[in-house]
N, C-alpha and C positions, 0 to 999 in steps of 0.2 A: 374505370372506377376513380383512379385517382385526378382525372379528368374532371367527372361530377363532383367529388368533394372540392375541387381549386374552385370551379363556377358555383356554389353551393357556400362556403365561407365569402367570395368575394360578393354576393348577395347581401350574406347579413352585416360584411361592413359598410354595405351602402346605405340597407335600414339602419341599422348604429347611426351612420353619418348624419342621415336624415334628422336620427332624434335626437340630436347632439345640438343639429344646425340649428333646429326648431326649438330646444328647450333655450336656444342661446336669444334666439328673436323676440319668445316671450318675454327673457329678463328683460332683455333691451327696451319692450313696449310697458311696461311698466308702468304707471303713473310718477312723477317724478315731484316728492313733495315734500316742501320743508317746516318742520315746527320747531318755534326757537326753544324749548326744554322739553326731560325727555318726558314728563307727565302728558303732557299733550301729545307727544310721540305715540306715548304706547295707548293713545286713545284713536287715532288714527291707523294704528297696525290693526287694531282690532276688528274696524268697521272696515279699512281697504282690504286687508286678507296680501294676498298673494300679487292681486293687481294692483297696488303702490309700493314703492320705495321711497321710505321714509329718511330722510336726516334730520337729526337733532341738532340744533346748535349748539345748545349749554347740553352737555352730556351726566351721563348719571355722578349723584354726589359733590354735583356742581352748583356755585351758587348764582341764579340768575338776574341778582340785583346788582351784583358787582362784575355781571361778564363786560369783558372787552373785546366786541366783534373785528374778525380778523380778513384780511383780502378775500379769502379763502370762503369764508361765511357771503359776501355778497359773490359772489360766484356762482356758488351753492342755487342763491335765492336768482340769479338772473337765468339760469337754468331749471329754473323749474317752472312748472304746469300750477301748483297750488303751494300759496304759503298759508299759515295758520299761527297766528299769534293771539297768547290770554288775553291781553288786552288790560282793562284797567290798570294802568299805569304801572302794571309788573315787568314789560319791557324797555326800561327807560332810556336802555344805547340805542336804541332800533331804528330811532331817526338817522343814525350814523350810517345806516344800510340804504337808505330809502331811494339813493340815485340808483342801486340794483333792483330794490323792489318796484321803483317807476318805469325799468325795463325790460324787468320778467313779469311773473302770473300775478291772478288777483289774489290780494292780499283779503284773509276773512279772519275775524273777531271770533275765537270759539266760545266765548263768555257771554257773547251776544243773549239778551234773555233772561239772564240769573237774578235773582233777589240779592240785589247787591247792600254787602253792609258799611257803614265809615269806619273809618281805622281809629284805633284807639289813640293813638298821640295826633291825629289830624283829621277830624269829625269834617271839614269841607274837601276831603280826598277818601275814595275810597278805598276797599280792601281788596289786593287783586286775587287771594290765596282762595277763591269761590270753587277748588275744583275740593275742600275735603269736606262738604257738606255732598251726600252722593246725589242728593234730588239736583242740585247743581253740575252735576259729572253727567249725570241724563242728559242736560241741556247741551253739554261742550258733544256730547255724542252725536245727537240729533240734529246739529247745527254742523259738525265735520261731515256727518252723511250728505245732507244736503249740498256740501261744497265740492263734497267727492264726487257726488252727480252731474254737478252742472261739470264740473270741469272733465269728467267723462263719463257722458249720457249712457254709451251703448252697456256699462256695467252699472248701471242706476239699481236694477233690480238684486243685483249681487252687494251692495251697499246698503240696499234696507234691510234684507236678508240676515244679511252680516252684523247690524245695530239693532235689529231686533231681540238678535240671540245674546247681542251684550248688556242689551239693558234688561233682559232677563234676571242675566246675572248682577247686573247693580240694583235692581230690587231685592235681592236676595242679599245678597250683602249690607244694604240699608237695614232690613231687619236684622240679621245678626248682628251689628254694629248695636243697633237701638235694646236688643236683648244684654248684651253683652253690661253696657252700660248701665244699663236698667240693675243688675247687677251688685253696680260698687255702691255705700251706703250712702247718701245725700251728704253727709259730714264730708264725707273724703273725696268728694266731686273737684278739688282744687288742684290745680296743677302748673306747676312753673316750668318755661321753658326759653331757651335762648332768647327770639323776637319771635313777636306777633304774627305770628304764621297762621294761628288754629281759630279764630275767632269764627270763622262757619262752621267748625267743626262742633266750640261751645255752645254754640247757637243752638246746632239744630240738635242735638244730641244730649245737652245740658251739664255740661259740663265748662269751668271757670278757668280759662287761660290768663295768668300772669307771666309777661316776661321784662327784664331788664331793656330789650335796645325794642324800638319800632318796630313797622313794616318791612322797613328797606334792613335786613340784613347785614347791610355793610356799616352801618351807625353805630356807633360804640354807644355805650350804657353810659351814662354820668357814675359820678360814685355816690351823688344824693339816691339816684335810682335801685344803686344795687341795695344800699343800706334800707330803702325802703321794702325793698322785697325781702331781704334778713330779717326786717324785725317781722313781717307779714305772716315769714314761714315761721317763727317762732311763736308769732302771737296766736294764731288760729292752729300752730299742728299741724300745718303743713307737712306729710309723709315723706315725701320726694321729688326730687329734682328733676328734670330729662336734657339730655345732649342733643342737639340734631345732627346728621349728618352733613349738613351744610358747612357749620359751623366751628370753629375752635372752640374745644371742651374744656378748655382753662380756665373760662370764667363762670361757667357752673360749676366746675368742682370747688371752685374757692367757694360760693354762694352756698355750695351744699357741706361745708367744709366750716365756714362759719357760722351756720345755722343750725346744724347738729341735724337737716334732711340727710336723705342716700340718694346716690344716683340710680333711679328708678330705669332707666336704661338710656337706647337711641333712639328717636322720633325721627319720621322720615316727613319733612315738611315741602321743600320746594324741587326738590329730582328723588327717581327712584335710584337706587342701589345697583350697583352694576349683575352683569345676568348670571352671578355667584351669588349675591348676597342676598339677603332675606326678604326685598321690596323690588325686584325687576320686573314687576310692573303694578298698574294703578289697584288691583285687587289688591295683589300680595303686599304692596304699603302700606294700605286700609288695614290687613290684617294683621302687619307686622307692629304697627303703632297701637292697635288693639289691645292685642297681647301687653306688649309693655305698661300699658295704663291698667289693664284688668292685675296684671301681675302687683305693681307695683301698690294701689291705691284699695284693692281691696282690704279687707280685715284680716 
């Protein structure tokens, strides 16, 4: 008897072994794939699933107009199978990579497709912030499936699979989003915020983004510019102010501090929120920035 039970236990540590060995080979085979912020990350977890491994380079709550790529980041990209960058001049260090990106994977544009709009301080440069307009989020989806295919054909069918069922859910979220808004009363459709992040968002959506500094995040505001959005929020009624999470909040609160606005809350504009906070991933940002505008600009 206790015979059978020693050969009977040393059985099932062999199957254990086995699916130990074997769940360790899957990680291993993995798709190996880098996208430089984590917006475009967690659009990529969603169509790859299980068979990719993602790295972010600008991580959540980070800001990607001012990252400084590190040894460690072309490594990153010289080891991998697929890179994915926004593109429209939202990666401005990334040339700094390019002797790793010319010796690892094909480098692909997710933005590739989108109704792209000019930037408001620089009308011959565009806007690269096209992922919070969602019919634009469709496009970065349907353009990562495709790159996830070619760069691994034999899960192509698990990649459409996987994008179909997301852009499910970003049509459904487009409507919410459109309802929601629909919503706040055309008067209070104005909204101030650090830089010009949201202008696809205004677009499609109908709502009026003012901010103090540009595109590029890392530009400080003149003091003509801030005066000018003080008297703006005071002349029109302006409700409220918003912080991004990018951003240092010191200079909205002064703006909403001199203008007699409140701080309406946090906008999550260029990274989501780490996987505690109220935006870790492209849904729940969508939704978390919802909220805050619905809260703050309704009556």
């Amino acid at each position: 008897m206790i015979g059978f039970l020693t050969r009977a236990l040393a059985a099932l540590a062999a199957v254990a072994a086995l699916f130990l060995i074997a769940g360790g080979a899957s990680a291993q085979t993995r798709l190996p794939v880098v996208a430089t912020f984590s917006i475009l990350a967690d659009f990529v977890r969603e169509v790859g699933g299980d068979r990719v491994a993602v790295t972010s380079l600008v991580g959540p709550n980070a800001d990607a107009h001012a990252y400084a790529p590190t040894p460690d980041d072309a490594r990153r990209i010289a080891a991998a199978r697929l890179v994915l960058v926004n593109g429209l001049g939202f990666e401005g260090w990334l040339s700094r990579l390019a002797d790793a990106a010319a010796r690892g994977a094909p480098t692909v544009v997710a933005s590739r497709g989108v109704r792209v709009r000019a930037r408001e301080d620089d009308p011959k440069r565009p806007d690269p912030h096209a992922w919070h307009d969602v019919a634009n989020a469709k496009r970065y989806v349907t353009n990562i499936r495709d790159a996830l295919a070619a760069a691994d054909p034999a899960a192509a069918a698990v990649y459409a699979e996987n994008a179909a069922a997301y852009l499910a859910q970003l049509d459904a979220l487009d409507a919410e989003v459109r309802e929601a808004i629909g919503r706040i009363p055309p008067a209070r459709r104005r909204v101030i915020t650090s830089h010009d992040a949201f202008g696809y968002f205004g677009a499609a959506y109908g709502l009026a983004f003012v901010a103090p500094e540009g595109v590029a995040a890392d530009a400080e505001a003149s003091a003509r510019d801030v005066a000018r959005i003080i008297a703006q929020i005071r002349r029109e009624r302006i409700p409220a102010v918003f912080l991004e999470n990018i951003k240092d909040p010191r200079l909205m609160q002064r703006i909403a501090h001199e203008s007699g606005a409140r701080i309406g809350g946090t906008l999550y504009s260029d990274a989501l929120s780490g996987p505690d906070g109220p935006a870790p991933t492209y849904i729940a940002m969508m939704r978390s920035n919802l909220r805050a505008l619905a809260a703050a600009l309704a009556e």
